[in-house]
Biopython code that builds the backbone (N, CA, C, O; Angstrom):
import numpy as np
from Bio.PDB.StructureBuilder import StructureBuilder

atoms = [
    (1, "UNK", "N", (-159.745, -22.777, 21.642)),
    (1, "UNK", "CA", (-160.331, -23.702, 22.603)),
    (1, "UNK", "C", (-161.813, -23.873, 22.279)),
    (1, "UNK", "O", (-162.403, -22.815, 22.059)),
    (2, "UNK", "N", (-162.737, -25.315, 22.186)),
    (2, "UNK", "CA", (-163.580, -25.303, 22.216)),
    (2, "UNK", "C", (-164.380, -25.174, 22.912)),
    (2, "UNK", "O", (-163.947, -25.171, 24.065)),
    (3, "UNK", "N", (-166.015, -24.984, 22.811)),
    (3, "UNK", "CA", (-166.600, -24.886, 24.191)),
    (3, "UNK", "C", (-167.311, -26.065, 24.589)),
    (3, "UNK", "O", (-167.659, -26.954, 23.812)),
    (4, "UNK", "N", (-167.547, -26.041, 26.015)),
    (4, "UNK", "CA", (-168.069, -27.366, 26.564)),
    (4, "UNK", "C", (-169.636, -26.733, 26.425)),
    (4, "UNK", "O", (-170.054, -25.581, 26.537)),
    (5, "UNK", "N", (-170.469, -28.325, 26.057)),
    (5, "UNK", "CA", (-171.941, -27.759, 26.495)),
    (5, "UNK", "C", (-172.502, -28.626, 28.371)),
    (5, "UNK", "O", (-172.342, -29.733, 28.884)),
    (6, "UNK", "N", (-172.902, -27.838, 28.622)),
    (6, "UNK", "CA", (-173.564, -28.029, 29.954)),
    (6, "UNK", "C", (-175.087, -28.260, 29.921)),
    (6, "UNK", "O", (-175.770, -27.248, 30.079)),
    (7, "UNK", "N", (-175.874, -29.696, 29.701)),
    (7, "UNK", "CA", (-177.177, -29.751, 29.499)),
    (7, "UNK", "C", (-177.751, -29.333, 30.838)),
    (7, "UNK", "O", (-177.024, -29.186, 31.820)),
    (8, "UNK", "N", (-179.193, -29.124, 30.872)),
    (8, "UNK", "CA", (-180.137, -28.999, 31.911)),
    (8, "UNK", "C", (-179.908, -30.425, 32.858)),
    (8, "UNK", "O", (-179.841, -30.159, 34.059)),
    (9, "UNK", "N", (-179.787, -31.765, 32.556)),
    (9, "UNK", "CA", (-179.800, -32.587, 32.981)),
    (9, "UNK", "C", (-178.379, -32.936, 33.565)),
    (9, "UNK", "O", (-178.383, -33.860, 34.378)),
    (10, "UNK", "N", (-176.812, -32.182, 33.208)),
    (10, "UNK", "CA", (-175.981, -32.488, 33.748)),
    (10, "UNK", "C", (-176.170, -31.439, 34.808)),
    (10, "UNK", "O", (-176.113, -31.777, 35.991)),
    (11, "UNK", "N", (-176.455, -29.822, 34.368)),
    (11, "UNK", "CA", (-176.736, -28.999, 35.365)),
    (11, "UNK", "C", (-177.333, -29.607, 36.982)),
    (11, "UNK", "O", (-176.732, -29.563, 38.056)),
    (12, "UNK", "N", (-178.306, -30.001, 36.774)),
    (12, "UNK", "CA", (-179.221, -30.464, 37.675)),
    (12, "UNK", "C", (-178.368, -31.360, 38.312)),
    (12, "UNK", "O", (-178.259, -30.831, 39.419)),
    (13, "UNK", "N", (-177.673, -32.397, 38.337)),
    (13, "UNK", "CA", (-176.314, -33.432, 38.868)),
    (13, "UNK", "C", (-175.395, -32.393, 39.521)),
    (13, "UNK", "O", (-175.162, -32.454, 40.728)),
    (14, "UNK", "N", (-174.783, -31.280, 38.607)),
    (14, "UNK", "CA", (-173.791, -30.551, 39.405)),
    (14, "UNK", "C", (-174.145, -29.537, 40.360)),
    (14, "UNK", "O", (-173.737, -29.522, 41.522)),
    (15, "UNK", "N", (-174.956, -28.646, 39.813)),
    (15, "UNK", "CA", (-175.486, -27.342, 40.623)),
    (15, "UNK", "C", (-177.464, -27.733, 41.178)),
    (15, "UNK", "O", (-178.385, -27.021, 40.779)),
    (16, "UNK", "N", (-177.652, -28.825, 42.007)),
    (16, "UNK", "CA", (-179.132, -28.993, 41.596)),
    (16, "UNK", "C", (-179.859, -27.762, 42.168)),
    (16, "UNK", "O", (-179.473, -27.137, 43.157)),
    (17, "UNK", "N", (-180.985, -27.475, 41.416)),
    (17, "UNK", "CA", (-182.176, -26.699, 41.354)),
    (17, "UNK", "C", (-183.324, -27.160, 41.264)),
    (17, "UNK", "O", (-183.505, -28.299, 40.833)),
    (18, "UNK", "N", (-184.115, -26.536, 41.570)),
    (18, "UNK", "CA", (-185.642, -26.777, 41.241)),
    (18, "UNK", "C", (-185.943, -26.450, 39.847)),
    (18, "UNK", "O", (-186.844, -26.793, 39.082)),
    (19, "UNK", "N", (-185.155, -25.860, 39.767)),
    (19, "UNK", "CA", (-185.646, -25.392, 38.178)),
    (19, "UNK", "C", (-184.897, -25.086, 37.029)),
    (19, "UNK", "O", (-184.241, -24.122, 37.424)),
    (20, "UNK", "N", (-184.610, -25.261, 36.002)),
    (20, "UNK", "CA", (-183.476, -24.925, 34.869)),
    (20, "UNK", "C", (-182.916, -23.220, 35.224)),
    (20, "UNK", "O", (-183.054, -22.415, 36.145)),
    (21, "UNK", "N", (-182.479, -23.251, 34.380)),
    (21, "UNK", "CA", (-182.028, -21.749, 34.004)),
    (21, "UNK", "C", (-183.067, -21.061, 32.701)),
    (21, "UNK", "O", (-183.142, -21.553, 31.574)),
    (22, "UNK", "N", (-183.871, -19.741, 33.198)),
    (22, "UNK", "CA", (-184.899, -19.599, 32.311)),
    (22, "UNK", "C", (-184.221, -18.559, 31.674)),
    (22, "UNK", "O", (-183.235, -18.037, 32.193)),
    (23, "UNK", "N", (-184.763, -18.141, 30.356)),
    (23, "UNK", "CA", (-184.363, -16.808, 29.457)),
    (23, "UNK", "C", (-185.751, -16.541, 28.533)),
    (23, "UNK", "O", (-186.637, -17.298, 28.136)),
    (24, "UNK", "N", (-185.527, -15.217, 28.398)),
    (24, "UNK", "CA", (-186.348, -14.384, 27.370)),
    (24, "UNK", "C", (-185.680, -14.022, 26.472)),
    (24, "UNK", "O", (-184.567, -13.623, 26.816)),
    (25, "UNK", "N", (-185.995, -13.978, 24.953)),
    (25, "UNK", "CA", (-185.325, -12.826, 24.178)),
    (25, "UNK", "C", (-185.834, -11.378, 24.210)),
    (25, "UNK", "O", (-187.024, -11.066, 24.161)),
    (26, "UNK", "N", (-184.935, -10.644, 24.286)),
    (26, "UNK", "CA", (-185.490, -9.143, 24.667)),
    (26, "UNK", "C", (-185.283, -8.799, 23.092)),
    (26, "UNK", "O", (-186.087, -7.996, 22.619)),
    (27, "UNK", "N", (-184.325, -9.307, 22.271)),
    (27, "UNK", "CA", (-184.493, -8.594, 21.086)),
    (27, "UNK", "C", (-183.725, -9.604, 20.509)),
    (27, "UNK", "O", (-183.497, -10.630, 21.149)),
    (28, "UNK", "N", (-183.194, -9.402, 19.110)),
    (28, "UNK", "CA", (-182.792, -10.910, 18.222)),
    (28, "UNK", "C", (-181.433, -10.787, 18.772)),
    (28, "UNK", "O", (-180.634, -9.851, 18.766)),
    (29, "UNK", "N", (-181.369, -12.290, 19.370)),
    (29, "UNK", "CA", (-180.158, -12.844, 19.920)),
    (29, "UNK", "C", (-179.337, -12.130, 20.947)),
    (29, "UNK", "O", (-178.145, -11.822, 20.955)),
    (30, "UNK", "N", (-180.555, -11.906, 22.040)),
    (30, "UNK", "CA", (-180.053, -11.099, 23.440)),
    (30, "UNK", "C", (-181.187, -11.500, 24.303)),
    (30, "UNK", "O", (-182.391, -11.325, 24.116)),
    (31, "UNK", "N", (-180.479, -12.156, 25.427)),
    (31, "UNK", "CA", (-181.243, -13.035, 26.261)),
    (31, "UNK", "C", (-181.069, -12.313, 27.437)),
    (31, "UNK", "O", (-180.135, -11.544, 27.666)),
    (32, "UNK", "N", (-181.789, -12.523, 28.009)),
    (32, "UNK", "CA", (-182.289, -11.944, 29.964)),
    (32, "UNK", "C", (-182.565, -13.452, 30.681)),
    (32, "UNK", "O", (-183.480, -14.254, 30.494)),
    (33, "UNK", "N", (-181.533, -13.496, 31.474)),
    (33, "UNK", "CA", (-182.291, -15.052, 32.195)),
    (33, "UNK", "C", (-182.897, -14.084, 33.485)),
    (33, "UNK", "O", (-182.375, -13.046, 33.893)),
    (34, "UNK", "N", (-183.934, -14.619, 33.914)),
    (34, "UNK", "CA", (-185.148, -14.265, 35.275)),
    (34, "UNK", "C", (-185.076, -15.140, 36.528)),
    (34, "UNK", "O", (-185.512, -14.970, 37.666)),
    (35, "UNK", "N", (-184.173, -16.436, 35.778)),
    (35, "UNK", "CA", (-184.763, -17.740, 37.017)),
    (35, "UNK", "C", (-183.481, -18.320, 36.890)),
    (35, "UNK", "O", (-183.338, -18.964, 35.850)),
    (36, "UNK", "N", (-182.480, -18.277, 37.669)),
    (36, "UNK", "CA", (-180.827, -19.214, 38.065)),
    (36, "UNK", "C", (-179.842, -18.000, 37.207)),
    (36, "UNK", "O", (-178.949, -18.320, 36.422)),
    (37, "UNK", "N", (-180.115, -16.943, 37.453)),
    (37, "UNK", "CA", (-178.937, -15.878, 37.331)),
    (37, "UNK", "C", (-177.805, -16.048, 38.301)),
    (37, "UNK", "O", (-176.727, -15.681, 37.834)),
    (38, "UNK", "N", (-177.769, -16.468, 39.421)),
    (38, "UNK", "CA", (-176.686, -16.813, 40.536)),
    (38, "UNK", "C", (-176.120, -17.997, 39.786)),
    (38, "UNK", "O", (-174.947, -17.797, 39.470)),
    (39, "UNK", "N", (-176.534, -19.017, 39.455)),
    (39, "UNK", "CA", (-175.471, -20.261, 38.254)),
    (39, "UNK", "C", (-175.358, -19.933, 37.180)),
    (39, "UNK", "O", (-174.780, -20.781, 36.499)),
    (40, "UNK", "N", (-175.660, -19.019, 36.638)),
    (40, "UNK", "CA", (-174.923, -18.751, 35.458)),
    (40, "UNK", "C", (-173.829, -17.514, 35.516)),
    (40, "UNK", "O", (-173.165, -17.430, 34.482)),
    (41, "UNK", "N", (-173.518, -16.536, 36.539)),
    (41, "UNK", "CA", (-173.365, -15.621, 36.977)),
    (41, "UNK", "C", (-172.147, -16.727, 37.347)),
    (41, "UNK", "O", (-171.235, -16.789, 36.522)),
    (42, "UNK", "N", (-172.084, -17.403, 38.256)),
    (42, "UNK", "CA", (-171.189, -18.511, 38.413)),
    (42, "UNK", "C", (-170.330, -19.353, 37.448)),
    (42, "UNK", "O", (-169.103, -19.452, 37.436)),
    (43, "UNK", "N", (-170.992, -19.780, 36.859)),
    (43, "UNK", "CA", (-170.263, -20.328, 35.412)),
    (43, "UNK", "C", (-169.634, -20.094, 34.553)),
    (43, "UNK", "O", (-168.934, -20.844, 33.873)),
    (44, "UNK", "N", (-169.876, -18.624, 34.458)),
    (44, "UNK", "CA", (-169.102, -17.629, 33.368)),
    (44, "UNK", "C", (-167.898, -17.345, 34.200)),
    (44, "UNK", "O", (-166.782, -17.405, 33.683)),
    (45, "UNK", "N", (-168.031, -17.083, 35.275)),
    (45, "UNK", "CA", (-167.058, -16.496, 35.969)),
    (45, "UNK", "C", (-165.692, -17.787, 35.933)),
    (45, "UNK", "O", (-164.560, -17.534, 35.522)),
    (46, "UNK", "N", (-165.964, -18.622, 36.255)),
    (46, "UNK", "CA", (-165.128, -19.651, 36.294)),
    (46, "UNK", "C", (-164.792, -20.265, 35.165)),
    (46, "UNK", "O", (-163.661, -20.750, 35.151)),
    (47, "UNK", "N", (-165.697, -20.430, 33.858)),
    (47, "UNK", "CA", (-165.316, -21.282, 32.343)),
    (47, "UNK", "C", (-165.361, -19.800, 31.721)),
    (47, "UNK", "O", (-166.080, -18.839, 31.992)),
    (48, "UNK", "N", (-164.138, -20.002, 30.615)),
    (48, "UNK", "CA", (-164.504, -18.805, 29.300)),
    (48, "UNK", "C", (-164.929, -19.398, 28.917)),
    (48, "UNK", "O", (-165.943, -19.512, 29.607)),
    (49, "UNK", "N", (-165.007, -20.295, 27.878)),
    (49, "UNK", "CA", (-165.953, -21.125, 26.950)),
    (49, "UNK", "C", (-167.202, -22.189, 27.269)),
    (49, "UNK", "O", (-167.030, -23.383, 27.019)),
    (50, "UNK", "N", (-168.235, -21.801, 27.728)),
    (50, "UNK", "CA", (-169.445, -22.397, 27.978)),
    (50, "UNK", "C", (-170.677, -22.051, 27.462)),
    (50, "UNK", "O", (-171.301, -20.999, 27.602)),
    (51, "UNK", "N", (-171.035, -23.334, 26.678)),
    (51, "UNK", "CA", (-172.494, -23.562, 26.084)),
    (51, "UNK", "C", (-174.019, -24.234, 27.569)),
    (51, "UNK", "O", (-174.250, -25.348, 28.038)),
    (52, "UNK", "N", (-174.477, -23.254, 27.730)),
    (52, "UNK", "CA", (-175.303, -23.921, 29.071)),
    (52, "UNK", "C", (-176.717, -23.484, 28.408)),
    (52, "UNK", "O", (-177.213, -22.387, 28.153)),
    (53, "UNK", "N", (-177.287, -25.249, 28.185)),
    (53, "UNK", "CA", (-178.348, -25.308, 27.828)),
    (53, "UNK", "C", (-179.572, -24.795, 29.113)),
    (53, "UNK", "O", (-179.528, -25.185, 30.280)),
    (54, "UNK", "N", (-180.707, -23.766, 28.491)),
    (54, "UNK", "CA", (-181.349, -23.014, 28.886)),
    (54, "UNK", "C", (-182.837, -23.568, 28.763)),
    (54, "UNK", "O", (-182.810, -24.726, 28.347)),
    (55, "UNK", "N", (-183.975, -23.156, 28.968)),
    (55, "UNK", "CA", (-185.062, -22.883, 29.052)),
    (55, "UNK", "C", (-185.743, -21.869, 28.337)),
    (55, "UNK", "O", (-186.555, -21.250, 29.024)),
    (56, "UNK", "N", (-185.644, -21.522, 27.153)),
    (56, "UNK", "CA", (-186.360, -20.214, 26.195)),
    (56, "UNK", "C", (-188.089, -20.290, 26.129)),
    (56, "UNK", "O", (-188.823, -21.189, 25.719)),
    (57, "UNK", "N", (-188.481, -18.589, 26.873)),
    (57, "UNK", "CA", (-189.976, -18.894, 27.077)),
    (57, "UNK", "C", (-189.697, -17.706, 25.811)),
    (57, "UNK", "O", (-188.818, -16.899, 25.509)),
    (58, "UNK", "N", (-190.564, -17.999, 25.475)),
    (58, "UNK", "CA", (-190.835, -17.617, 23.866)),
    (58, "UNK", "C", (-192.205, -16.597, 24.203)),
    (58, "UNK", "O", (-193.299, -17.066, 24.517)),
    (59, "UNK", "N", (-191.941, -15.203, 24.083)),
    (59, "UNK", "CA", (-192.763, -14.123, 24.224)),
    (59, "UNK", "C", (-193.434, -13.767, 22.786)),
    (59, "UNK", "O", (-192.870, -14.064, 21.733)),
    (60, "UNK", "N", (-194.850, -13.019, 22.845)),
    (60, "UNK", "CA", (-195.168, -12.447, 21.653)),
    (60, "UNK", "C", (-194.763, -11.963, 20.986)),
    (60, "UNK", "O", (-194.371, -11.240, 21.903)),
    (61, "UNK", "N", (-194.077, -11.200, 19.515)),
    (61, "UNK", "CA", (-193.707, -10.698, 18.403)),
    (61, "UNK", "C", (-194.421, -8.985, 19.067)),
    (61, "UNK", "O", (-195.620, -8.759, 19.230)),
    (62, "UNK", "N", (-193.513, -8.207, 19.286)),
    (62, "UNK", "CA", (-193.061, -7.173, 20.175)),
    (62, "UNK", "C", (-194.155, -6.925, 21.071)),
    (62, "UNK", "O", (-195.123, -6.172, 21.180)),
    (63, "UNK", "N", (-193.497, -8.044, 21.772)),
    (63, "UNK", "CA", (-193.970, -8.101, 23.652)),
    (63, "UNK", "C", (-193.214, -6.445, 24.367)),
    (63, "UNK", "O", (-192.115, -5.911, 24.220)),
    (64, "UNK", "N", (-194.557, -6.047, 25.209)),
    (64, "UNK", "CA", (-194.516, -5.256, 25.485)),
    (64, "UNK", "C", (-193.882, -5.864, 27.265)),
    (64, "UNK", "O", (-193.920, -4.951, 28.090)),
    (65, "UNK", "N", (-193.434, -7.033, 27.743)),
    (65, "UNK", "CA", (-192.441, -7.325, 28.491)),
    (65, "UNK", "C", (-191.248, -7.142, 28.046)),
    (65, "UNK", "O", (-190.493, -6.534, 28.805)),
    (66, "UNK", "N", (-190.653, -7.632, 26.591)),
    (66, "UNK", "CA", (-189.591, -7.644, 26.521)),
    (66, "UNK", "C", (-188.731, -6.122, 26.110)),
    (66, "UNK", "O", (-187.540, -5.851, 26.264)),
    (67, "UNK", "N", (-189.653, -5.438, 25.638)),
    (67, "UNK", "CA", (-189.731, -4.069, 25.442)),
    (67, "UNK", "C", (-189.270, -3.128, 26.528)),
    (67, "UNK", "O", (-188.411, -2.253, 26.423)),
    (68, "UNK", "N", (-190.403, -3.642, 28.208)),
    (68, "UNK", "CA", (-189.857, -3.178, 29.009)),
    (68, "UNK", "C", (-188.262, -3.509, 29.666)),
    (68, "UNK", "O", (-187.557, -2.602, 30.110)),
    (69, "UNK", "N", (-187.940, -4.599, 29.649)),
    (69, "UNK", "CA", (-187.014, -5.332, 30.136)),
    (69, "UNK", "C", (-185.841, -5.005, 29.633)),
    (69, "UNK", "O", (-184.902, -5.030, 30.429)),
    (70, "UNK", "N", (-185.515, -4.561, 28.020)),
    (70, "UNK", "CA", (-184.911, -4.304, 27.351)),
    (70, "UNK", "C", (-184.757, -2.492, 27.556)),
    (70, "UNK", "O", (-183.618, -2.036, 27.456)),
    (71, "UNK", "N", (-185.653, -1.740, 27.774)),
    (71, "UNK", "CA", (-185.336, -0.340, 28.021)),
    (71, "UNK", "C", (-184.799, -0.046, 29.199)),
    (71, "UNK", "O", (-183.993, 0.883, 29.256)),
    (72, "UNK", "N", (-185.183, -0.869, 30.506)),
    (72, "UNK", "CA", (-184.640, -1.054, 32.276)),
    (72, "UNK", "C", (-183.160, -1.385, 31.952)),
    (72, "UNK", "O", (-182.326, -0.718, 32.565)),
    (73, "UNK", "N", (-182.741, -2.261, 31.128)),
    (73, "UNK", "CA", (-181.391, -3.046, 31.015)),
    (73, "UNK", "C", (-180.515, -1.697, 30.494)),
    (73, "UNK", "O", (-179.304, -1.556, 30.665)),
    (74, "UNK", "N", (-181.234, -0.930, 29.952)),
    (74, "UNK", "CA", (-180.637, -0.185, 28.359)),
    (74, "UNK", "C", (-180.284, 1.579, 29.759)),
    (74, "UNK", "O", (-179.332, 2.284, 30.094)),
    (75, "UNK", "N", (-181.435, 1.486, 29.996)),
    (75, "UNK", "CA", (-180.980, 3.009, 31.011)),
    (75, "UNK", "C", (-180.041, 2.436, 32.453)),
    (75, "UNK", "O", (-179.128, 3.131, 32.899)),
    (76, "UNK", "N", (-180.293, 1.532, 32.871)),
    (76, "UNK", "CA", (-179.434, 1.032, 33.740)),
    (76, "UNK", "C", (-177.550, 0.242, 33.339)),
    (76, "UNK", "O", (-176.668, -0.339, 33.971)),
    (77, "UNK", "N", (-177.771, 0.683, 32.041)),
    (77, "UNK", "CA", (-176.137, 0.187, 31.745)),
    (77, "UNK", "C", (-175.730, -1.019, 31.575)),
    (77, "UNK", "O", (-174.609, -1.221, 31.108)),
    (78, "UNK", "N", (-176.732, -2.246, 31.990)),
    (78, "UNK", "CA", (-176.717, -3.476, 32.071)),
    (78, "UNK", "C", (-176.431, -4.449, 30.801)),
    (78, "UNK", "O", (-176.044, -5.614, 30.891)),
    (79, "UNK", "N", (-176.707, -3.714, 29.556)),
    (79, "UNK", "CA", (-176.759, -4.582, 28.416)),
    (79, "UNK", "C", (-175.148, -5.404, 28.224)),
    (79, "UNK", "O", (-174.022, -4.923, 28.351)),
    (80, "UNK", "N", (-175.535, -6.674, 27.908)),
    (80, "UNK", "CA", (-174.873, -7.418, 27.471)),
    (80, "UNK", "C", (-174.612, -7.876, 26.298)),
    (80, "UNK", "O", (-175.704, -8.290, 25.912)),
    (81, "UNK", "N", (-174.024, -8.023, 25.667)),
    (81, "UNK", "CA", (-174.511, -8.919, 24.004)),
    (81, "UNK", "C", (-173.722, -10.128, 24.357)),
    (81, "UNK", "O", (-172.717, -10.201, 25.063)),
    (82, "UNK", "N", (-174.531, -11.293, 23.575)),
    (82, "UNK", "CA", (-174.384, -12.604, 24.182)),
    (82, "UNK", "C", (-173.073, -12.900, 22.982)),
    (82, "UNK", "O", (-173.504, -12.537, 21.887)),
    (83, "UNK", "N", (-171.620, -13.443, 22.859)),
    (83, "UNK", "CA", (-171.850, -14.230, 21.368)),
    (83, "UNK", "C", (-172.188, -15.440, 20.741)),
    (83, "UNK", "O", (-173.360, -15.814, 20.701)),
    (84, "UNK", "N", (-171.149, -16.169, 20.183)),
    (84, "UNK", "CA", (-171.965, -17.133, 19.207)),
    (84, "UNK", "C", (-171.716, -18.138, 20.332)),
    (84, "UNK", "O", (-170.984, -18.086, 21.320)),
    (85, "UNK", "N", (-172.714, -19.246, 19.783)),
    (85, "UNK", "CA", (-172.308, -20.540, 20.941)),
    (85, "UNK", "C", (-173.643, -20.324, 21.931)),
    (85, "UNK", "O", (-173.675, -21.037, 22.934)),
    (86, "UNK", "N", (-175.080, -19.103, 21.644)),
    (86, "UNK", "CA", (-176.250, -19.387, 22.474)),
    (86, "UNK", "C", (-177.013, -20.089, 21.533)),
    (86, "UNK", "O", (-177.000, -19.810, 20.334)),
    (87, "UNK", "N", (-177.732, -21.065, 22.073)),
    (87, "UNK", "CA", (-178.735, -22.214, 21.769)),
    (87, "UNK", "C", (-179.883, -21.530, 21.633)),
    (87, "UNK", "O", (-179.831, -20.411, 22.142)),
    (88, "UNK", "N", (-180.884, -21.809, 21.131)),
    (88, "UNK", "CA", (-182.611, -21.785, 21.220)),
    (88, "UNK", "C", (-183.075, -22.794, 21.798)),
    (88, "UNK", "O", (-184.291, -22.921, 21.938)),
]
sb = StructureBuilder()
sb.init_structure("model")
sb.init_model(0)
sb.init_chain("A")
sb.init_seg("    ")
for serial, (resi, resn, name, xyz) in enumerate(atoms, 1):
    if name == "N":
        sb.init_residue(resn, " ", resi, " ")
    sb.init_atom(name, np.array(xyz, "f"), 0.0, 1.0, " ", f" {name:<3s}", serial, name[0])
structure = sb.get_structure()
Protein backbone atom coordinates (compact mmCIF):
# COMPACT_ATOMS: atom_id res chain seq x y z
CA UNK A 1 0.00 0.00 0.00
CA UNK A 2 1.16 3.37 -0.75
CA UNK A 3 1.34 6.28 1.43
CA UNK A 4 -0.83 9.31 1.29
CA UNK A 5 0.94 12.74 1.80
CA UNK A 6 -0.98 15.19 4.03
CA UNK A 7 0.35 18.90 3.23
CA UNK A 8 0.33 21.72 5.92
CA UNK A 9 -2.25 23.38 3.74
CA UNK A 10 -4.64 20.32 3.44
CA UNK A 11 -3.92 19.80 7.25
CA UNK A 12 -5.09 23.21 8.07
CA UNK A 13 -8.74 22.45 5.88
CA UNK A 14 -9.08 19.14 7.86
CA UNK A 15 -7.72 19.43 11.42
CA UNK A 16 -7.41 23.54 11.55
CA UNK A 17 -4.71 24.99 13.83
CA UNK A 18 -2.97 27.92 14.46
CA UNK A 19 -0.05 26.44 13.68
CA UNK A 20 1.57 23.48 11.56
CA UNK A 21 2.94 20.56 13.15
CA UNK A 22 6.58 21.53 14.41
CA UNK A 23 9.70 19.01 14.71
CA UNK A 24 13.32 19.00 15.74
CA UNK A 25 15.91 16.54 14.79
CA UNK A 26 17.28 15.13 17.94
CA UNK A 27 19.72 13.05 15.98
CA UNK A 28 19.99 11.88 12.10
CA UNK A 29 16.57 11.02 11.06
CA UNK A 30 14.66 11.10 14.50
CA UNK A 31 12.26 13.77 14.99
CA UNK A 32 10.49 15.17 18.29
CA UNK A 33 7.43 17.21 17.25
CA UNK A 34 6.88 20.11 20.34
CA UNK A 35 3.82 21.86 18.65
CA UNK A 36 0.45 19.50 17.28
CA UNK A 37 1.58 16.17 18.98
CA UNK A 38 -2.34 15.58 19.70
CA UNK A 39 -2.77 15.51 15.42
CA UNK A 40 -0.27 13.59 14.77
CA UNK A 41 -0.76 11.25 17.74
CA UNK A 42 -4.20 11.14 15.91
CA UNK A 43 -3.22 10.36 12.50
CA UNK A 44 -1.04 7.58 13.08
CA UNK A 45 -3.48 6.05 15.07
CA UNK A 46 -6.08 5.96 12.42
CA UNK A 47 -3.77 5.78 8.83
CA UNK A 48 -0.77 3.12 8.71
CA UNK A 49 0.65 4.76 5.84
CA UNK A 50 1.01 8.58 6.25
CA UNK A 51 3.40 11.17 4.89
CA UNK A 52 2.37 14.53 7.03
CA UNK A 53 4.17 17.39 5.89
CA UNK A 54 5.87 19.16 8.95
CA UNK A 55 7.62 22.28 9.96
CA UNK A 56 11.59 21.37 10.57
CA UNK A 57 13.29 24.06 12.91
CA UNK A 58 16.68 23.31 12.14
CA UNK A 59 18.93 23.43 15.46
CA UNK A 60 22.78 23.99 15.72
CA UNK A 61 25.28 21.05 14.78
CA UNK A 62 25.22 19.38 18.41
CA UNK A 63 22.65 21.53 19.99
CA UNK A 64 22.82 21.19 23.40
CA UNK A 65 18.63 21.21 23.17
CA UNK A 66 18.57 18.41 21.11
CA UNK A 67 21.05 16.59 23.23
CA UNK A 68 18.84 17.27 26.09
CA UNK A 69 15.64 16.17 24.50
CA UNK A 70 17.16 13.15 23.14
CA UNK A 71 18.65 11.87 26.68
CA UNK A 72 14.80 12.79 28.54
CA UNK A 73 13.27 10.61 25.54
CA UNK A 74 16.17 7.93 25.97
CA UNK A 75 15.79 7.48 30.09
CA UNK A 76 12.10 7.84 29.88
CA UNK A 77 11.61 4.89 27.30
CA UNK A 78 10.00 7.15 24.82
CA UNK A 79 12.26 6.69 21.78
CA UNK A 80 10.77 6.14 18.62
CA UNK A 81 12.51 5.57 15.30
CA UNK A 82 10.66 7.20 12.55
CA UNK A 83 10.80 5.04 9.05
CA UNK A 84 11.17 5.87 5.54
CA UNK A 85 8.51 8.20 4.06
CA UNK A 86 9.81 11.43 6.73
CA UNK A 87 10.28 14.63 4.69
CA UNK A 88 12.78 17.55 5.54
Amino acid sequence: MQASFVSIELMHEVIPSVSAIKVIEIEDNEYVAFEGNSRLYALQKVFDQLIIEVELYVLGKDSKIARRVSRVLKLNQLVQKVGEGVKR
